[in-house]
N, C-alpha and C positions, 0 to 999 in steps of 0.2 A: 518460564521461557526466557524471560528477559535477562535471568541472572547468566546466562553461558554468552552473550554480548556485554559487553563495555557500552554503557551508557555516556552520549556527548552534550555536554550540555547546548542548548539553542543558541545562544549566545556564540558558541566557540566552534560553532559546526563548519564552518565554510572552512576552518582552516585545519581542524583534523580528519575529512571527509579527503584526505589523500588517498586512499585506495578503493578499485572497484568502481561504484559511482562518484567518482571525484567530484562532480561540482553538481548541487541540488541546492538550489535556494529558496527561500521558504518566507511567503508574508501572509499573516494570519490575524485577520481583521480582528477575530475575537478576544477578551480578553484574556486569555490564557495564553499568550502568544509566548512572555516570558518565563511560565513552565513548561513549556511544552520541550522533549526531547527528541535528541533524531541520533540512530546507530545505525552509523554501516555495517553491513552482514554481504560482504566481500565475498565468503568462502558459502552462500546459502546458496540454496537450488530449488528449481518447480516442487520439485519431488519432497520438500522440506514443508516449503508453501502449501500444497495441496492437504501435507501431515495435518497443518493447523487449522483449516477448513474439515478436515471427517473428523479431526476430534472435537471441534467445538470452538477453541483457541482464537480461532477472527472467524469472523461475520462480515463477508463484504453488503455493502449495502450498495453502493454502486463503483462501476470503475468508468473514469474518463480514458479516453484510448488515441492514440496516433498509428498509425501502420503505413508500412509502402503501399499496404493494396497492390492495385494496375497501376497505378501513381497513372491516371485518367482522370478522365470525368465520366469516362463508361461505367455503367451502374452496377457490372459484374461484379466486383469488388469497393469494400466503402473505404476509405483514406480515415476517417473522423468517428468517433462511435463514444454515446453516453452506453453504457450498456447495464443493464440488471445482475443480479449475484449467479445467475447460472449464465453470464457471458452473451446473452440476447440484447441487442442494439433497440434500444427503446426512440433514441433518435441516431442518426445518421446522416455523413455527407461526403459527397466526392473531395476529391483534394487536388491537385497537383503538389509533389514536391520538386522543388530545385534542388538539385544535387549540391549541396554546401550552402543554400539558401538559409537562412535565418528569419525565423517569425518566432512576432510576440504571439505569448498566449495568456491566456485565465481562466483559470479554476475556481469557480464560484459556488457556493452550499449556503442556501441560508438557512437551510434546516426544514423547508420545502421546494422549493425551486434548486435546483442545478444547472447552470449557465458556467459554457463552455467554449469557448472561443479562439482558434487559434488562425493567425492571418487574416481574421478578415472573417473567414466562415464563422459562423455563432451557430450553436448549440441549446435547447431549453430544455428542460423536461420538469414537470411537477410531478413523478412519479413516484418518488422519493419523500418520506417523514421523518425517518427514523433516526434519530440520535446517534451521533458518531464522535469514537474517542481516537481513533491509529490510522495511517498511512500509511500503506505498503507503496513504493514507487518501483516499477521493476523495468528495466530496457534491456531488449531484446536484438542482437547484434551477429552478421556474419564474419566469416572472415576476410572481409574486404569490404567491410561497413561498417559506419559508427551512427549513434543516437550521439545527440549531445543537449543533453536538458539541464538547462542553467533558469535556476531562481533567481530571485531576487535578493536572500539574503545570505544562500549557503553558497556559492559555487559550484556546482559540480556536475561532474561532465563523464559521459562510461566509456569507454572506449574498450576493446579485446584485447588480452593478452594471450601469451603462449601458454600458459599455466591454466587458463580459463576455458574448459573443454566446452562448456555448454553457450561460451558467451554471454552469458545471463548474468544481471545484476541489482542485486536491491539495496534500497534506502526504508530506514523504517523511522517514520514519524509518530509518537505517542504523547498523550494528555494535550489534546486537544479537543475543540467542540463547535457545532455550530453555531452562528455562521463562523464562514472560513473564508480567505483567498489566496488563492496560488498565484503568482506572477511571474514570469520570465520570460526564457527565449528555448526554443527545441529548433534543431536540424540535425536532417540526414545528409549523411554523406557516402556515398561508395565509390570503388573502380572497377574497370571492368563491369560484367553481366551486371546489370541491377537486381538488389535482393525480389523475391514477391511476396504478398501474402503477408505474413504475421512473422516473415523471420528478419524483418527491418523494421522495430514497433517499440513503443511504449505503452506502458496503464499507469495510473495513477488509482491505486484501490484502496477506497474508503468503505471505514468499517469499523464494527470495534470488537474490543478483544477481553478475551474472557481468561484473567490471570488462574495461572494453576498452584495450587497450595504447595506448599512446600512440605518434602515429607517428614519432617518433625510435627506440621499443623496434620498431618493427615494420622498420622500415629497416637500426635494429642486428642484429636477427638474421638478414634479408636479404644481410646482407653477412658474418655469420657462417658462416651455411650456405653460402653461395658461395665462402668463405675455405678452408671445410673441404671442398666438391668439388673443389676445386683442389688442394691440401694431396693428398686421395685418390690423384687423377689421376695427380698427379707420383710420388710413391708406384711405382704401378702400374706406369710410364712405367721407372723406376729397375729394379726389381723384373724386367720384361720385359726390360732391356737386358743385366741381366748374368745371365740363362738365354741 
């Protein structure tokens, strides 16, 4: 998967991450923080994303969430969501957003606990163990509304284009491990009707990801394993002639 993306190095990301998600910045407690890669995938889609979930490809293990909701405190709708791999809100919280408003937030994994915090509301869950190596960050935007999630160390910021029929955008962070922490700032902005629901949102989906051989490796062991039923056969062949 990763060879049909341009790999950026961590280091140099805030300032190639010019298209699509323009500003994502990244602080990553663990020691892996200086391997760790992030590729814009500008031109990706749900429909792409979803690909590498039924084939195998990423595993979310959990995703932290931002949404308009009812931008309330009525419980019809949650603003704030740690949620599980089939999209269930293990914890949740009302929000209000200010329209151009700006809050810090944090993404916390220690590798059991998950602590999520954005303005002030906090977030817990220990329902989460599992080892994780990729981060999908994807913002979700109308057309007369922007996400703007900025890091700490990348920049980057999504905003809609003409060209961008779905408004959808991802960032993909890879070789990293628990623990983790995310730090920056997100706000929504619109005019006009305010977005509802999940079509003014972000996630931050953590997980990891299961590389796919390259079809020279698939071919090479093709011809291993038929090397060694052969290899067997004669064996066998040997074996039965002198009984």
């Amino acid at each position: 998967m990763n060879s049909i993306y341009s790999k950026i190095s961590f280091r140099t990301a805030g300032v190639a991450l010019g298209v699509g998600l323009a500003t994502v910045g990244l602080s990553l407690v663990s020691g892996v923080a200086s391997a760790a890669t992030v590729t814009s995938l500008p031109d990706f889609t749900d429909d792409q994303f979803d690909g590498l979930i039924n084939s195998g490809e990423f595993t979310e293990v959990f995703v932290a969430e931002g949404r308009i909701g009812n931008n309330s405190l009525n419980q019809a709708e949650r603003e704030l969501g740690i949620n599980d791999k089939a999209g269930t809100p293990v914890q949740s919280a009302q929000f209000v957003w200010g329209n151009g408003t700006v809050y810090d937030f944090t993404l916390e994994y220690t590798g059991s606990t998950v602590n999520y915090n954005v303005g002030g509301t906090i977030l817990s869950s220990t329902a989460f163990t599992e080892p994780i190596d990729t981060i999908y960050i994807r913002t979700k935007e109308t057309a007369n509304s922007n996400v703007r999630l900025n890091l700490d160390s990348l920049n980057t910021f999504s905003a809609p284009s003409d060209n961008d029929s779905d408004d959808v955008d991802y960032v993909l962070i890879e070789d990293i491990s628990a623990p983790f922490t995310l730090t920056g700032t997100v706000s929504f902005d619109w005019t006009g009707d305010q977005p509802t629901r999940s079509n003014l949102a972000y996630q931050i989906k953590v997980g990891t990801s299961e590389p796919v051989p390259e079809p020279l490796t698939i071919l090479g062991s093709g011809v291993a394993l038929g090397f060694g039923a052969l290899l067997k056969k004669e064996s066998s062949r040997k074996q039965n002639k002198v009984k």
